[in-house]
Backbone atoms as SQL, in Angstrom:
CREATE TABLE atoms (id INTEGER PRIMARY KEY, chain TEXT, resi INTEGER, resn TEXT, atom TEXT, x REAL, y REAL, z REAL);
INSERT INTO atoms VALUES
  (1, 'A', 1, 'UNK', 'N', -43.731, -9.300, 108.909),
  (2, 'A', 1, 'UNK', 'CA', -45.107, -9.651, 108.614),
  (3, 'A', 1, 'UNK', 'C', -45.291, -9.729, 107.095),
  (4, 'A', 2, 'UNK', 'N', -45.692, -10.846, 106.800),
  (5, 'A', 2, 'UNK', 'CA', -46.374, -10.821, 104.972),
  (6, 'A', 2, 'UNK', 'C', -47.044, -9.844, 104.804),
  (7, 'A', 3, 'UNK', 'N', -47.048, -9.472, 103.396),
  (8, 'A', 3, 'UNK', 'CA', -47.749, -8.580, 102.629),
  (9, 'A', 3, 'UNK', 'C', -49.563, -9.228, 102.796),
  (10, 'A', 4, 'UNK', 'N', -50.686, -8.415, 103.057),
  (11, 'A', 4, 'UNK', 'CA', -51.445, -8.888, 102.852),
  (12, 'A', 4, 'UNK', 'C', -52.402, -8.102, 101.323),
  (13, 'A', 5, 'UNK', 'N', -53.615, -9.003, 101.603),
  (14, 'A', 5, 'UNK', 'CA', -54.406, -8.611, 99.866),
  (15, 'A', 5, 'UNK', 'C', -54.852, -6.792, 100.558),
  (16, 'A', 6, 'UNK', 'N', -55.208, -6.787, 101.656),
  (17, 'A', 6, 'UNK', 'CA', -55.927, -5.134, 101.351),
  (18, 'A', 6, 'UNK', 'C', -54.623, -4.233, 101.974),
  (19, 'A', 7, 'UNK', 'N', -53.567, -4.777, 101.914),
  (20, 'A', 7, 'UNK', 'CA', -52.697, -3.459, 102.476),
  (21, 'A', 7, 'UNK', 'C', -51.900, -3.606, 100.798),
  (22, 'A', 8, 'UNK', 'N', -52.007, -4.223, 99.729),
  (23, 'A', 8, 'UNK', 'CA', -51.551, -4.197, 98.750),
  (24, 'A', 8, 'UNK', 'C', -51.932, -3.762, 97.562),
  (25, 'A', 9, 'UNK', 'N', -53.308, -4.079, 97.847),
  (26, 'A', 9, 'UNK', 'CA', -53.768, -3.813, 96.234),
  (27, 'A', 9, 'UNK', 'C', -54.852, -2.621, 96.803),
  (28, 'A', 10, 'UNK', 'N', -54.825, -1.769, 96.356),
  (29, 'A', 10, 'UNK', 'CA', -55.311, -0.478, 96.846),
  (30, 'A', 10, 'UNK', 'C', -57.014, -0.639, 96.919),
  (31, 'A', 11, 'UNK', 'N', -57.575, -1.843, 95.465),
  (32, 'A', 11, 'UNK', 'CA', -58.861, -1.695, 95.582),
  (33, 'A', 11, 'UNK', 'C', -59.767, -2.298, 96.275),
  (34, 'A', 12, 'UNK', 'N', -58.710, -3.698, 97.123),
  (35, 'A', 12, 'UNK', 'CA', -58.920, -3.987, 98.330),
  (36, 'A', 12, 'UNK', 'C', -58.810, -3.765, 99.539),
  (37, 'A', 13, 'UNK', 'N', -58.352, -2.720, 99.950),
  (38, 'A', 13, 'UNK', 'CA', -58.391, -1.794, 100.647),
  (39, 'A', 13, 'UNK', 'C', -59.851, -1.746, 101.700),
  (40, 'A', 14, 'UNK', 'N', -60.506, -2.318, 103.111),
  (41, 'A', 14, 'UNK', 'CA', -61.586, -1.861, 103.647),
  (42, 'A', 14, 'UNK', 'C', -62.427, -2.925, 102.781),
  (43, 'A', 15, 'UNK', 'N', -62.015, -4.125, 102.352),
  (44, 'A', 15, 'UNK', 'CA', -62.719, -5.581, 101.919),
  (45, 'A', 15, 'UNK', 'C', -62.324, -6.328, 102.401),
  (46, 'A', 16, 'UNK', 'N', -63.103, -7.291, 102.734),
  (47, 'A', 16, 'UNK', 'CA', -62.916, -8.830, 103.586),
  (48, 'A', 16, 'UNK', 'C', -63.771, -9.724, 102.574),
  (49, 'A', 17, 'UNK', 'N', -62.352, -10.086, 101.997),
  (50, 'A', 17, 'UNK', 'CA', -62.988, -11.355, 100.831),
  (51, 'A', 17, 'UNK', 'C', -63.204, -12.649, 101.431),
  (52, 'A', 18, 'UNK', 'N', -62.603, -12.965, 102.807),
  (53, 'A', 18, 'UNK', 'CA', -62.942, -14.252, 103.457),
  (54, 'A', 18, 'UNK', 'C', -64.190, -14.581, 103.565),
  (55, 'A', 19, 'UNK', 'N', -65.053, -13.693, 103.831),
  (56, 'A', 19, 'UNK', 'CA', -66.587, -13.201, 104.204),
  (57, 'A', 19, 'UNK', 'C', -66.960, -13.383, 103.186),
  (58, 'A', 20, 'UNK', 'N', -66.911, -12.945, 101.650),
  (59, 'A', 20, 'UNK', 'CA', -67.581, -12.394, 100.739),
  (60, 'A', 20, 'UNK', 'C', -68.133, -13.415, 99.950),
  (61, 'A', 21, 'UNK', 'N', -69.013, -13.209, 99.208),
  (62, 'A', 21, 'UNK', 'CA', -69.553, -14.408, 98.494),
  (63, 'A', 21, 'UNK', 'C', -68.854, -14.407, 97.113),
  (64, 'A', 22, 'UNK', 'N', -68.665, -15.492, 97.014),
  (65, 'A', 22, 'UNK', 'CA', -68.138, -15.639, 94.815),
  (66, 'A', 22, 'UNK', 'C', -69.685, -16.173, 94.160),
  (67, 'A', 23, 'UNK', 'N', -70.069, -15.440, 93.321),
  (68, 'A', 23, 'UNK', 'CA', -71.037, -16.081, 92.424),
  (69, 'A', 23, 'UNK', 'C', -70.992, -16.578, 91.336),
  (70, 'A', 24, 'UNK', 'N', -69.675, -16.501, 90.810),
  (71, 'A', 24, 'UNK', 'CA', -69.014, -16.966, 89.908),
  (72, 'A', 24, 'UNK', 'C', -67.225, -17.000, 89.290),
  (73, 'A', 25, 'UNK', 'N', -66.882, -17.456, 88.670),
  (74, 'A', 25, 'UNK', 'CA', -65.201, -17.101, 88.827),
  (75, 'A', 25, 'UNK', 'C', -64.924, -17.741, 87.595),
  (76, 'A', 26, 'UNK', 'N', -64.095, -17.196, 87.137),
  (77, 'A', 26, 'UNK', 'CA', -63.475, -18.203, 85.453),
  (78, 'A', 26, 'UNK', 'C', -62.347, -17.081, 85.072),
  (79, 'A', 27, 'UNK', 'N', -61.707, -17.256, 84.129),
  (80, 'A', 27, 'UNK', 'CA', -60.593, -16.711, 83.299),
  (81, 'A', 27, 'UNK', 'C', -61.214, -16.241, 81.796),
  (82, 'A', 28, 'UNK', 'N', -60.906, -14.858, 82.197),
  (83, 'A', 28, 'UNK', 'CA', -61.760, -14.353, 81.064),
  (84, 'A', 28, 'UNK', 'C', -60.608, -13.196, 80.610),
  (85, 'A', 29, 'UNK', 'N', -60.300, -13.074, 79.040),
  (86, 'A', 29, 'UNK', 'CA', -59.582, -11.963, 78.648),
  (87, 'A', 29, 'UNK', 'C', -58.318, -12.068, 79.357),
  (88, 'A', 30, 'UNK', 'N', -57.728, -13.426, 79.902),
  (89, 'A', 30, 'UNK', 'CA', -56.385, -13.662, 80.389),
  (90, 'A', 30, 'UNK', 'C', -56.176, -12.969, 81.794),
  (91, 'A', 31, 'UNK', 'N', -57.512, -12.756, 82.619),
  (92, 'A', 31, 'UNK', 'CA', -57.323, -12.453, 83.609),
  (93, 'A', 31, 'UNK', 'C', -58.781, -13.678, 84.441),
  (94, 'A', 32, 'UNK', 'N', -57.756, -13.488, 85.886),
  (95, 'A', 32, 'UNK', 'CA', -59.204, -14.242, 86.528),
  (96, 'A', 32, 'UNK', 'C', -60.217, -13.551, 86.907),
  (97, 'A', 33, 'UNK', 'N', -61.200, -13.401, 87.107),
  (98, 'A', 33, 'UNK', 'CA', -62.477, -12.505, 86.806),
  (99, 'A', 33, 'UNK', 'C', -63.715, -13.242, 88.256),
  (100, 'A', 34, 'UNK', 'N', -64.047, -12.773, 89.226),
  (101, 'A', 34, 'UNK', 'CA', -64.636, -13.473, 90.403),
  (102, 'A', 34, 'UNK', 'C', -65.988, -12.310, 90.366),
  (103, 'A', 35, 'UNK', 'N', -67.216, -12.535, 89.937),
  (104, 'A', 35, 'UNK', 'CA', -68.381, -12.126, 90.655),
  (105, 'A', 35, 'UNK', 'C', -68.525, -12.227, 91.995),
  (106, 'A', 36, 'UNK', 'N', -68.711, -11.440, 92.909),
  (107, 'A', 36, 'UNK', 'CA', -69.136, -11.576, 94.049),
  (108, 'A', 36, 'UNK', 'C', -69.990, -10.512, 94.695),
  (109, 'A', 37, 'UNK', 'N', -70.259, -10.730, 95.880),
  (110, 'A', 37, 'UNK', 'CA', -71.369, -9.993, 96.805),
  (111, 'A', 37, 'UNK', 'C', -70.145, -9.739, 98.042),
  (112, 'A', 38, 'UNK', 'N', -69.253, -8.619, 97.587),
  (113, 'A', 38, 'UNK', 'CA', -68.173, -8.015, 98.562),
  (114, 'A', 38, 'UNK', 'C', -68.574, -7.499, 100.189),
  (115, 'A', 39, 'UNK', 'N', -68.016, -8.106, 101.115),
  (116, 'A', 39, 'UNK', 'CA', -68.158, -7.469, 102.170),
  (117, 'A', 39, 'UNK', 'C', -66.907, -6.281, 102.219),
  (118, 'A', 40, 'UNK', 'N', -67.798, -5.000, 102.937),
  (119, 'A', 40, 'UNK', 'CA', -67.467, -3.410, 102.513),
  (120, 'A', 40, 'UNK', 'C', -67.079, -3.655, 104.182),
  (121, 'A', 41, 'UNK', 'N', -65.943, -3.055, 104.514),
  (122, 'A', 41, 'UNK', 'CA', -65.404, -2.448, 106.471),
  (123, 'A', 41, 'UNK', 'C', -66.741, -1.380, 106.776),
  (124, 'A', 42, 'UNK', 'N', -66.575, -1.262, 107.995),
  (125, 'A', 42, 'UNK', 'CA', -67.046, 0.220, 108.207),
  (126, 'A', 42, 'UNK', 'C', -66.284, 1.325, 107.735),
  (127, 'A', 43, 'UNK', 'N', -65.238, 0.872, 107.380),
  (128, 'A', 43, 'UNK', 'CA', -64.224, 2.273, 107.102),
  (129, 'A', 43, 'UNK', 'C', -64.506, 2.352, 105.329),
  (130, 'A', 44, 'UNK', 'N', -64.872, 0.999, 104.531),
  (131, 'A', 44, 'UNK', 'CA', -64.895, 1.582, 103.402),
  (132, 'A', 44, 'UNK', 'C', -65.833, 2.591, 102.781),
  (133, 'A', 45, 'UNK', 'N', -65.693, 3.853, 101.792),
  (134, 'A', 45, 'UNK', 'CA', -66.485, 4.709, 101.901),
  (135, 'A', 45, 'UNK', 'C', -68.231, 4.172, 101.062),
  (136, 'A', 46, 'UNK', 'N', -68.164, 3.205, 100.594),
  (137, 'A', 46, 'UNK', 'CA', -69.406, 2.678, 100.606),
  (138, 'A', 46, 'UNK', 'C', -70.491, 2.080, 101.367),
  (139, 'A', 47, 'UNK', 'N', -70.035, 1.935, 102.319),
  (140, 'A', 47, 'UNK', 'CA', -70.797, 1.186, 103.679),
  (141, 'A', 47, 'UNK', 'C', -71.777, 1.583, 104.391),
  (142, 'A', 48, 'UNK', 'N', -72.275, 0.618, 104.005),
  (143, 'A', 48, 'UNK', 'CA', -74.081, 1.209, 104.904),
  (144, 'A', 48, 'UNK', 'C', -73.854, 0.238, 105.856),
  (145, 'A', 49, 'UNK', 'N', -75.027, -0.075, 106.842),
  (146, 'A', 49, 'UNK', 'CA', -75.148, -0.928, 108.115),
  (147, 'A', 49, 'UNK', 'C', -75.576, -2.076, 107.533),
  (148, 'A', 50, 'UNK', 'N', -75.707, -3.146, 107.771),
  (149, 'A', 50, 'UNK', 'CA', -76.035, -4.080, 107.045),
  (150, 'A', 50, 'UNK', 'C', -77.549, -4.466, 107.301),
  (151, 'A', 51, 'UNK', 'N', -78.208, -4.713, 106.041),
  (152, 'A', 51, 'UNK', 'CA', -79.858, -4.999, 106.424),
  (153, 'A', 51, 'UNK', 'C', -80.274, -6.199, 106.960),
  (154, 'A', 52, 'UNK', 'N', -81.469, -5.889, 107.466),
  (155, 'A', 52, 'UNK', 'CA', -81.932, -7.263, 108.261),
  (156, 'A', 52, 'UNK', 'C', -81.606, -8.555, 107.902),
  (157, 'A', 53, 'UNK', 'N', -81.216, -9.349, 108.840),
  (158, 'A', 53, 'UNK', 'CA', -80.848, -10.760, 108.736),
  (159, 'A', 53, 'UNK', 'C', -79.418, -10.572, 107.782),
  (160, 'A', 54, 'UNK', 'N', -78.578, -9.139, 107.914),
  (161, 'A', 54, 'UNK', 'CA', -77.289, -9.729, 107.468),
  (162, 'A', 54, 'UNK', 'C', -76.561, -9.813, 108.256),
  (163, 'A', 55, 'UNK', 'N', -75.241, -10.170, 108.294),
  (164, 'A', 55, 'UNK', 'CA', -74.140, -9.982, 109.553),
  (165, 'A', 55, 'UNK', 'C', -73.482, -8.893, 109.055),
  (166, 'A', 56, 'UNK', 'N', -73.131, -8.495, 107.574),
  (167, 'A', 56, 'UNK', 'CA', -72.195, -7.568, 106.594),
  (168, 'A', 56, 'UNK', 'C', -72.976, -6.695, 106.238),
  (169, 'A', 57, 'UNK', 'N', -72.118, -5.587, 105.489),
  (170, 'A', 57, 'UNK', 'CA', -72.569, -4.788, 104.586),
  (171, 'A', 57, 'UNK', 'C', -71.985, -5.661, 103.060),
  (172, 'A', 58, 'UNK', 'N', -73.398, -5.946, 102.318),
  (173, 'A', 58, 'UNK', 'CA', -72.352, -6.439, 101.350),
  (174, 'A', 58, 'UNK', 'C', -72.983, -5.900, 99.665),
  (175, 'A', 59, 'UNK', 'N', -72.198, -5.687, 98.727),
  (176, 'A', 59, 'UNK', 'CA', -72.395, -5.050, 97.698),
  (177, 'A', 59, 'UNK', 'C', -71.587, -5.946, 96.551),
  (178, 'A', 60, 'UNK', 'N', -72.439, -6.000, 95.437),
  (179, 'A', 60, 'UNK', 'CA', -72.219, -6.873, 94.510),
  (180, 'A', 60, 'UNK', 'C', -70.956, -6.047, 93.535),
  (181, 'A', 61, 'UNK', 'N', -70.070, -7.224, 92.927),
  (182, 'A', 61, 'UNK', 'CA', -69.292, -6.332, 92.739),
  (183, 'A', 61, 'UNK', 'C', -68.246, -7.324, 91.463),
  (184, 'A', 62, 'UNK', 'N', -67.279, -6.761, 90.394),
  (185, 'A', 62, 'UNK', 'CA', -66.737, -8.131, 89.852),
  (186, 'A', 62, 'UNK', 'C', -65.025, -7.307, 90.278),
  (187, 'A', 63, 'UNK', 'N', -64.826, -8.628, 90.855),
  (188, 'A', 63, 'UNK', 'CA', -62.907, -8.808, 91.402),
  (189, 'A', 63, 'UNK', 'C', -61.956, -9.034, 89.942),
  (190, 'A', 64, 'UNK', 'N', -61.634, -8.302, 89.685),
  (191, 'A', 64, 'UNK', 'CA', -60.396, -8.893, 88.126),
  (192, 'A', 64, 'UNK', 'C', -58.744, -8.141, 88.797),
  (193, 'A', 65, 'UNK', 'N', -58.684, -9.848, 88.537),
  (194, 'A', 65, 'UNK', 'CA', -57.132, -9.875, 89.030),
  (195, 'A', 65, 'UNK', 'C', -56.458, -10.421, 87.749),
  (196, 'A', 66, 'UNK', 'N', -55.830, -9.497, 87.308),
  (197, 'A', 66, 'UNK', 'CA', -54.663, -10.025, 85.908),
  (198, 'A', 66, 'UNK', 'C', -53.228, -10.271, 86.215),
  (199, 'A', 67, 'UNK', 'N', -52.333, -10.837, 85.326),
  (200, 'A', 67, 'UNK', 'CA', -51.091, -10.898, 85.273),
  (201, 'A', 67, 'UNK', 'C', -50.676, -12.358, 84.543),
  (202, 'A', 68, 'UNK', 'N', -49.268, -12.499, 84.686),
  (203, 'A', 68, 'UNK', 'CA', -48.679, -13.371, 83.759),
  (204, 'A', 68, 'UNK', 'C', -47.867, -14.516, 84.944),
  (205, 'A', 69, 'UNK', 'N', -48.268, -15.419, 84.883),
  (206, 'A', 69, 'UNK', 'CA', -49.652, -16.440, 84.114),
  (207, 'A', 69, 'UNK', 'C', -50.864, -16.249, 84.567),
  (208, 'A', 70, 'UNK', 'N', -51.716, -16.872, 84.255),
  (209, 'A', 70, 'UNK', 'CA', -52.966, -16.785, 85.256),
  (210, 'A', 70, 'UNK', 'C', -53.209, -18.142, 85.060),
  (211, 'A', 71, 'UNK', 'N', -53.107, -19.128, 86.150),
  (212, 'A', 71, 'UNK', 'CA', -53.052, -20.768, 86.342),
  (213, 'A', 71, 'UNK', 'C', -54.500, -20.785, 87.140),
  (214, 'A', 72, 'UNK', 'N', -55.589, -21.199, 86.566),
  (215, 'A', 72, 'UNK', 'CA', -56.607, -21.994, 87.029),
  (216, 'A', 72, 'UNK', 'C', -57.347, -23.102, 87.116),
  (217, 'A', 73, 'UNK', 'N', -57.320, -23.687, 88.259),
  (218, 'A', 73, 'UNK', 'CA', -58.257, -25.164, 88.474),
  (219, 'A', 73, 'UNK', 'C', -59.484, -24.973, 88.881),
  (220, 'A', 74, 'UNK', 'N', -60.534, -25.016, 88.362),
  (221, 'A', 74, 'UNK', 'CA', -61.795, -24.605, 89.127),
  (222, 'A', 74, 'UNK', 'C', -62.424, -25.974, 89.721),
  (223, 'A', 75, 'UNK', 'N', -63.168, -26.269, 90.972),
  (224, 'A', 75, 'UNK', 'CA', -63.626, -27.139, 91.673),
  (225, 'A', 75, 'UNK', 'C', -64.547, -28.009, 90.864),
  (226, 'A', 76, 'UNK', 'N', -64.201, -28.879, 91.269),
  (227, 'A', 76, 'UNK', 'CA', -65.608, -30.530, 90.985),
  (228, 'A', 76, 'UNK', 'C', -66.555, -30.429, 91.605),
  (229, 'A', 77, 'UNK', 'N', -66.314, -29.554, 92.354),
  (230, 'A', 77, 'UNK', 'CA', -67.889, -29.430, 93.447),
  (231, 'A', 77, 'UNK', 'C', -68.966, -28.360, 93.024),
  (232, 'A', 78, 'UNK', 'N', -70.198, -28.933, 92.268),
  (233, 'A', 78, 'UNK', 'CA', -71.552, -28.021, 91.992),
  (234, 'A', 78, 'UNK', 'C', -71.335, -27.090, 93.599),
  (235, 'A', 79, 'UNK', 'N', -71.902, -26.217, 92.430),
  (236, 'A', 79, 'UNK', 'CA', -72.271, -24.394, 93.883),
  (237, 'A', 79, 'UNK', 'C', -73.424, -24.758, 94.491),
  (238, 'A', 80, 'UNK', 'N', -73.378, -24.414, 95.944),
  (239, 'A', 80, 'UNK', 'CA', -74.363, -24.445, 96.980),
  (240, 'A', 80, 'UNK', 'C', -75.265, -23.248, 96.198),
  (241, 'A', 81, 'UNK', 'N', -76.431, -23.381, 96.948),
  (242, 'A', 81, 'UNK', 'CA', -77.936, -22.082, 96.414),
  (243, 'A', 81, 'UNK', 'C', -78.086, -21.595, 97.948),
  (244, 'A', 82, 'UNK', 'N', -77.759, -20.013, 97.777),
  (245, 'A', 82, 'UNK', 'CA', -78.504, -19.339, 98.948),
  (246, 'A', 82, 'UNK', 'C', -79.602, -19.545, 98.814),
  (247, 'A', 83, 'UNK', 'N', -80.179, -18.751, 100.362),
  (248, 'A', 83, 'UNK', 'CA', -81.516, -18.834, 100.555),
  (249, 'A', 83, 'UNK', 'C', -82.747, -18.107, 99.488),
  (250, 'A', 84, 'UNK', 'N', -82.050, -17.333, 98.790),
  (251, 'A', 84, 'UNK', 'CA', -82.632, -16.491, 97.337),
  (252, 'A', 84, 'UNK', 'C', -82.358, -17.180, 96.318),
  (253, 'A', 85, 'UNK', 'N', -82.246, -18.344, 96.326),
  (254, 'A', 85, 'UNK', 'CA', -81.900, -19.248, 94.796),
  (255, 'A', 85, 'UNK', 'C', -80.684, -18.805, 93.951),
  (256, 'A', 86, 'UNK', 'N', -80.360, -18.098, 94.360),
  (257, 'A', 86, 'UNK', 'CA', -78.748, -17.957, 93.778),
  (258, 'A', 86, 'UNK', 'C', -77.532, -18.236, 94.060),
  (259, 'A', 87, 'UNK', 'N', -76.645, -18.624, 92.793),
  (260, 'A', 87, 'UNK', 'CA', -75.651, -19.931, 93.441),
  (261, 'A', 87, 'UNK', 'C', -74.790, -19.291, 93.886),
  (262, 'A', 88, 'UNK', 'N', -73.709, -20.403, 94.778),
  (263, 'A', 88, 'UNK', 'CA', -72.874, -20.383, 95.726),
  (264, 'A', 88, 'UNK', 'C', -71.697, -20.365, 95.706),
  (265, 'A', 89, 'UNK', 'N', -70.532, -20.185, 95.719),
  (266, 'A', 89, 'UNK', 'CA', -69.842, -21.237, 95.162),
  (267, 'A', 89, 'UNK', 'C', -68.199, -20.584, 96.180),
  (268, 'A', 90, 'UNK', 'N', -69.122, -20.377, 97.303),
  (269, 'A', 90, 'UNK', 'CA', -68.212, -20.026, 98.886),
  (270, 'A', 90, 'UNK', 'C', -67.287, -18.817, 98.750),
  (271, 'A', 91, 'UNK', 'N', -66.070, -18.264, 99.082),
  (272, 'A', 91, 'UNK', 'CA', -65.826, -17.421, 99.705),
  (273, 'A', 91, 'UNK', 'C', -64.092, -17.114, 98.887),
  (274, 'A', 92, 'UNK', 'N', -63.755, -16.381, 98.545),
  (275, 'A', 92, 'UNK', 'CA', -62.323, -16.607, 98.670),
  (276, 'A', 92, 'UNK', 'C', -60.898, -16.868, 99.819),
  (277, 'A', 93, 'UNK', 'N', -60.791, -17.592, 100.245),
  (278, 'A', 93, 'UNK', 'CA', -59.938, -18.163, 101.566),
  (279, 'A', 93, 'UNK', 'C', -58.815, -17.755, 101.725),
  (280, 'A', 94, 'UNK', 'N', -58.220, -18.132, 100.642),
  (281, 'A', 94, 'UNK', 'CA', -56.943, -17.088, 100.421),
  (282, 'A', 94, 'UNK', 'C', -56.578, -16.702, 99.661),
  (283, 'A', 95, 'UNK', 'N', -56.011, -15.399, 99.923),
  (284, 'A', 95, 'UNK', 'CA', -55.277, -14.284, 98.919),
  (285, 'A', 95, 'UNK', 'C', -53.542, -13.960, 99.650),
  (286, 'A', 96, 'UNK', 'N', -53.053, -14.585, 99.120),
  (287, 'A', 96, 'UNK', 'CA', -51.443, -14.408, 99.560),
  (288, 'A', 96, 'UNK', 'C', -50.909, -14.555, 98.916),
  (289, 'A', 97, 'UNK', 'N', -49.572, -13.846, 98.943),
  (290, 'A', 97, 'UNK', 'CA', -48.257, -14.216, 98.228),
  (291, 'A', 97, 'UNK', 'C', -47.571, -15.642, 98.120),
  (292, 'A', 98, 'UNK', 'N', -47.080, -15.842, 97.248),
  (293, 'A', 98, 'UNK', 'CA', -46.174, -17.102, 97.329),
  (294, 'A', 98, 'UNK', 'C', -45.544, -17.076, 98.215),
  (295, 'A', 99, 'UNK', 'N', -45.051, -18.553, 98.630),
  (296, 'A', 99, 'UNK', 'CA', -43.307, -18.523, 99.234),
  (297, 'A', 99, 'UNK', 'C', -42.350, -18.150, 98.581),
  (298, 'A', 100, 'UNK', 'N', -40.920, -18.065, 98.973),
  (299, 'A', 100, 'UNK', 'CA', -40.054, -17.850, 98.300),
  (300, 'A', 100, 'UNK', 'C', -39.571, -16.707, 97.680),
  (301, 'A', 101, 'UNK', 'N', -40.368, -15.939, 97.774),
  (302, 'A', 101, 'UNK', 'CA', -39.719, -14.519, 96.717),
  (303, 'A', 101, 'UNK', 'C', -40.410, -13.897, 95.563),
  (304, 'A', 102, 'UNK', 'N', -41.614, -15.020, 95.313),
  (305, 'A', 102, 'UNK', 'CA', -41.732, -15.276, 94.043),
  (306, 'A', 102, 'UNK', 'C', -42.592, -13.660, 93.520),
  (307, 'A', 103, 'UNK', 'N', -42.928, -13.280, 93.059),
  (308, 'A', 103, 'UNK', 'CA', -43.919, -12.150, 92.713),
  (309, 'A', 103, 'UNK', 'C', -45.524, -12.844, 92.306),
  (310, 'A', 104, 'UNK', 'N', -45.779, -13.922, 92.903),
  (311, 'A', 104, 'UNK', 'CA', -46.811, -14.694, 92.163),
  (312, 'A', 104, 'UNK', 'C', -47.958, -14.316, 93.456),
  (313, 'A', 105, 'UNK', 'N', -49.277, -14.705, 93.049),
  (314, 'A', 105, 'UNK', 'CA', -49.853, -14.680, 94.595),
  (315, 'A', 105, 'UNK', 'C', -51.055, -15.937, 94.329),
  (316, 'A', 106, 'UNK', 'N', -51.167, -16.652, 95.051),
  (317, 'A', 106, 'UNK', 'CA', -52.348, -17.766, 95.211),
  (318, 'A', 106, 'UNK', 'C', -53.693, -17.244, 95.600),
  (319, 'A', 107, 'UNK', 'N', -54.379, -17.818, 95.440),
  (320, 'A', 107, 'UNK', 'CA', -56.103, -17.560, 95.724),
  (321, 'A', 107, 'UNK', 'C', -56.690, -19.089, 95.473),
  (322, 'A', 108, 'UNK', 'N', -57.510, -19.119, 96.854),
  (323, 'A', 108, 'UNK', 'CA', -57.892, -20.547, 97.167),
  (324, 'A', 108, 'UNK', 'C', -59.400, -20.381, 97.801),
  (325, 'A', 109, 'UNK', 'N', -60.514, -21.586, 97.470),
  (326, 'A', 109, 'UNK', 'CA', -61.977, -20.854, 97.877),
  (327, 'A', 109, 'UNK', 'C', -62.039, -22.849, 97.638),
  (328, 'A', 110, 'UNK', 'N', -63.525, -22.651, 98.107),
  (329, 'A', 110, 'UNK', 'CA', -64.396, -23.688, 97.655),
  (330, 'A', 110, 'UNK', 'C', -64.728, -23.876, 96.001),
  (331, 'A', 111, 'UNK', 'N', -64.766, -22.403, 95.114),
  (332, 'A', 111, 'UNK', 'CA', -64.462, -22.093, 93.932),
  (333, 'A', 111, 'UNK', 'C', -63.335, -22.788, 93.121),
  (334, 'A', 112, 'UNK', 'N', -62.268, -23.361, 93.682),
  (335, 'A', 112, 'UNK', 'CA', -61.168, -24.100, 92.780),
  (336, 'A', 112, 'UNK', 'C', -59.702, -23.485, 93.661),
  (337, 'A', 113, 'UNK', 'N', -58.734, -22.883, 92.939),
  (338, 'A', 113, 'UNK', 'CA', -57.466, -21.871, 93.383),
  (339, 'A', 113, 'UNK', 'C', -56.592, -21.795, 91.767),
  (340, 'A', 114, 'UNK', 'N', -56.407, -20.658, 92.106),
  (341, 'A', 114, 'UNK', 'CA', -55.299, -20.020, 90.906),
  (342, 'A', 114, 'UNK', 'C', -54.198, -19.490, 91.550),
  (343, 'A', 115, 'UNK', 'N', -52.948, -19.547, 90.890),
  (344, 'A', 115, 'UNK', 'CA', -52.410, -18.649, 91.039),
  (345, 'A', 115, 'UNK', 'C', -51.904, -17.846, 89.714),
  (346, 'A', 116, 'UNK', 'N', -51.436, -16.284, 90.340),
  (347, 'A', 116, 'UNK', 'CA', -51.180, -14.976, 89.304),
  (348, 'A', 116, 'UNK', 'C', -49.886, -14.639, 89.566),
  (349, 'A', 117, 'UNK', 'N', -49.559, -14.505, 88.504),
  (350, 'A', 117, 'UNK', 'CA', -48.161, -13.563, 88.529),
  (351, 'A', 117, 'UNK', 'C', -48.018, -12.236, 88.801),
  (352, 'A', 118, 'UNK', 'N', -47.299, -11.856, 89.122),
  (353, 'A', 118, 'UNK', 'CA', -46.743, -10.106, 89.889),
  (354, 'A', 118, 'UNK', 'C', -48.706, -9.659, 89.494),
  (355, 'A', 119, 'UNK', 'N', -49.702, -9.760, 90.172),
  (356, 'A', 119, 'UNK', 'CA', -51.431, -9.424, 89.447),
  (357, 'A', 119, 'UNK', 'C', -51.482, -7.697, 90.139),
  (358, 'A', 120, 'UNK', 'N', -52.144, -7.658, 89.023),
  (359, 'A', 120, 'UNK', 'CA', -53.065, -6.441, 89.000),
  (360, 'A', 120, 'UNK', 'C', -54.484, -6.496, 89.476),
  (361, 'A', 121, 'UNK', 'N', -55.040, -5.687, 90.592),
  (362, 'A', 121, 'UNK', 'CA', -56.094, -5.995, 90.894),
  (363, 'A', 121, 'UNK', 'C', -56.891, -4.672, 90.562),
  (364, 'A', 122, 'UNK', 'N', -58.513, -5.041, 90.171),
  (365, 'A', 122, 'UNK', 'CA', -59.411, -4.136, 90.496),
  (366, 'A', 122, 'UNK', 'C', -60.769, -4.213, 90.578),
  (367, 'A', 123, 'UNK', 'N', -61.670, -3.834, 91.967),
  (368, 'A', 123, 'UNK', 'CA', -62.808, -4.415, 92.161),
  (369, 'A', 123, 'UNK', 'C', -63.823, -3.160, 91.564),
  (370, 'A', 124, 'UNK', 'N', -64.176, -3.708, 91.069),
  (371, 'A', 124, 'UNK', 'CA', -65.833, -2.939, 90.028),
  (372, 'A', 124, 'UNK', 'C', -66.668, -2.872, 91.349),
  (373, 'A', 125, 'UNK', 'N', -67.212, -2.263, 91.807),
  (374, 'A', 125, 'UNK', 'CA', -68.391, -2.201, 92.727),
  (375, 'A', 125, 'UNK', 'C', -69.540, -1.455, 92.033),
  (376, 'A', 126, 'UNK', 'N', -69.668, -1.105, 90.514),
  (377, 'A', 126, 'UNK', 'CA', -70.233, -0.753, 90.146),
  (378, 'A', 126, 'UNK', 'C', -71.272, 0.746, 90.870),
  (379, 'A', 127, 'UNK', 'N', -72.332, 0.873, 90.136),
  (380, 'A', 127, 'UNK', 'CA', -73.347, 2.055, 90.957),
  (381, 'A', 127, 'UNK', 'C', -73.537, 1.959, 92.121);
């Protein structure tokens, strides 16, 4: 079985980034850097029930994934607006390893896709 993103990187751990919203994403300080509105498991220790009209528990949060290189294309496509006027700009789709051996890992969204070398991850969930 492949390595996946929450049995690897410890701070994904009890996150489902498929779900999660990106509110923004760029390369900042030589790392890629993703705002989002994180969906939390029931098992993660932050998790409340999710409030009316959500399907998730979800908590705002910034994703920084570093390493050598950090290769980014960001999308031609303007961000969708939730129903609160704040932009969109879909989900992260995938988080996997390369083929081959490589120590690299891809990340692919409606947002654009990068890929990172051997990356370091860590999600801020702030207060």
């Amino acid at each position: 079985m492949p390595p996946t993103y929450d049995r690897t990187f410890a701070d994904l751990a009890e996150i489902y980034l498929e779900d999660s919203w990106v509110l923004e994403v760029g390369v900042r300080d030589g790392a890629l850097v993703f705002d989002l509105e994180a969906v939390l498991t029931e098992r993660h220790p932050r998790y409340r029930p999710p409030r009316p009209g959500e399907m998730y528990c979800y908590h705002r949060g910034r994703l920084t994934v570093s390493g050598r290189p950090v290769l980014f294309r960001g999308s031609e496509r303007p961000p969708n607006r939730d129903p609160d006027g704040e932009l969109d700009r879909g989900n992260i789709d995938v988080f996997a390893p390369l083929a081959g051996g490589s120590s690299g890992w891809r990340l692919e969204g409606e947002w654009g896709e990068a890929v990172v070398g051997s990356p370091a991850v860590v999600l801020d969930l702030g207060p």
